[in-house]
Structures are given as C-alpha cells and as structure tokens.
N, C-alpha and C positions, 0 to 999 in steps of 0.2 A: 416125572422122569428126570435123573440127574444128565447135566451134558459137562463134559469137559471139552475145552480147545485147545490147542495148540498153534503156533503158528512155526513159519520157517521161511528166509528169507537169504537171499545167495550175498554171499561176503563178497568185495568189491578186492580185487588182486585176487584171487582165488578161485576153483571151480567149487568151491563146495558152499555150505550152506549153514546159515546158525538156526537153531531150535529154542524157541522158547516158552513156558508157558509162566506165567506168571513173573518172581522176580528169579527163577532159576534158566539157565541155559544150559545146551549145550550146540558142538559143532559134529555137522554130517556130510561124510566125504566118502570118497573111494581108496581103495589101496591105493601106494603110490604109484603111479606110471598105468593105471587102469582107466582111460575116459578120461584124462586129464587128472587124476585124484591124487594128490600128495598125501594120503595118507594123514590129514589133518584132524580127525575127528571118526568118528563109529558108521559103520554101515550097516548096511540096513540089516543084514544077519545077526550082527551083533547088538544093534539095537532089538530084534526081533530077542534075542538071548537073557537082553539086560532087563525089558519088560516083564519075559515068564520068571526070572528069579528075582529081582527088584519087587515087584508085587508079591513075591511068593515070601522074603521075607521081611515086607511089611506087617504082611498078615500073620505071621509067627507071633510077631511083638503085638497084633493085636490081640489075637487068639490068647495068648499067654497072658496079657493082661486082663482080656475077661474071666479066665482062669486063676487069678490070684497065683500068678506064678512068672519067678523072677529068673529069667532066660540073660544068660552069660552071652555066650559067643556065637554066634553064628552062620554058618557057611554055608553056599549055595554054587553048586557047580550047575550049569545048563549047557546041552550040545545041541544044536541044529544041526540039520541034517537036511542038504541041499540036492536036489537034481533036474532034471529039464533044460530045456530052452524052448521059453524064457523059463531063467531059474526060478524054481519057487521052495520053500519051505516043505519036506515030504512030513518030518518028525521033530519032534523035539524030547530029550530027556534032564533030566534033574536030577543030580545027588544033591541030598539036604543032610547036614547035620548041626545038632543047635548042642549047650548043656546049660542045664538050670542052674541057679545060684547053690541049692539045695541040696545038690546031686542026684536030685530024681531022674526017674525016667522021663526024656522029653517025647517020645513017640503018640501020648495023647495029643501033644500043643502040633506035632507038625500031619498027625491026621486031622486034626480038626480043621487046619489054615487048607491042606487037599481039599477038605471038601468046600469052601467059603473060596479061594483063591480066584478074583475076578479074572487075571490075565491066563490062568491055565485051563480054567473050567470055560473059559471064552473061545478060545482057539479050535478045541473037539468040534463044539456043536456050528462053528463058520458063523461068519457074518457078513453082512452084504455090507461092499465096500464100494461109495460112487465119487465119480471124479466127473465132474463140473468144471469146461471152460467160462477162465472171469472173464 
C-alpha cells in the first residue's frame, strides 16, 4: 500500500501555518481578521477545492498520455459547498474543460481521468480520518 505524508508547522510572527511535502510548499491561514488569520495563505476550503481539481488535472495529462494524445490547455473550475456548525464540506462540483493539440474531441481523456481521479473518486465513498495527540 502506497502512503504519502505531509507535514505542517506554524510560522513564527504569524497565526498560520507552512505545509510541506517533499521540496514543495505551501502556506495555511484563515481570512484576514478570522481567528487571527491575515489571509496569508489557502484555507482549508480552498485547499479542499485545489486537491479535487489539482488531482483532477493531473490525471487528464495522465490519462491523455496513456492515450497517445496531446492535450493543450486546461481548465478546472471546482465550488465547495459549505454548511453546519462546525462547518464542514456538504458538496463539491467541477467544470472541466481541456483541447487537444489535434482538435479532437477531448471528452474521452476527461471521462476516463472521472473514473481514475483519486481525490474525487476519494471523497464520495469517506474515509476515516484519526487525529492523535503527540
């Protein structure tokens, strides 16, 4: 079984938080004026947003290269869709539009990344998430 980690550690002057996994980063805050958050960096909705289409077009350019087919451009719009307290994620949706080099049709390469897509095909079916005092 494959594992990926992450890690995340709070910036020093700051309330918020840098994220790293390997030699990539990024920084995780609240809006500004929200719990202390200057608005420094993504939160957790948006990071929830960046994962379903981040991964979703990953897997285009995979899918497409397993397919012998050479994908132009790009775009991935995703909404979250917030409610409760505590707030949690009710939905999420995605516009996707890609174009080939070729001018084909690109609707095989972005069904085929639907059904393969580990962060969208992840989310439907839940996963147990545990949290451990170190």
């Amino acid at each position: 079984m494959a594992a990926v980690t992450v890690e995340l550690r709070s910036t020093d002057g700051t309330e918020a938080a840098m994220g790293w996994a390997g030699a990539h980063t990024l920084v995780v805050d609240r809006a500004e004026g929200k719990a202390g958050g200057r608005g420094l960096g993504f939160n957790g909705a948006e990071l929830l947003g960046l994962t379903i289409g981040g991964c979703f077009c990953n897997d285009l350019r995979y899918v497409a290269h397993d397919m012998g087919i050479a994908l132009d451009a790009i775009s991935a719009t995703v909404t979250i869709e917030l409610s409760g307290d505590p707030i949690i994620a009710t939905g999420a949706s995605m516009r996707v539009a890609c174009t080939t080099s070729d001018g084909s049709d690109p609707a095989a390469v972005i069904e085929r990344a639907r059904a393969i897509s580990m962060a969208a095909n992840s989310l439907p079916r839940g996963i147990p998430v545990s949290v451990e005092i170190a």
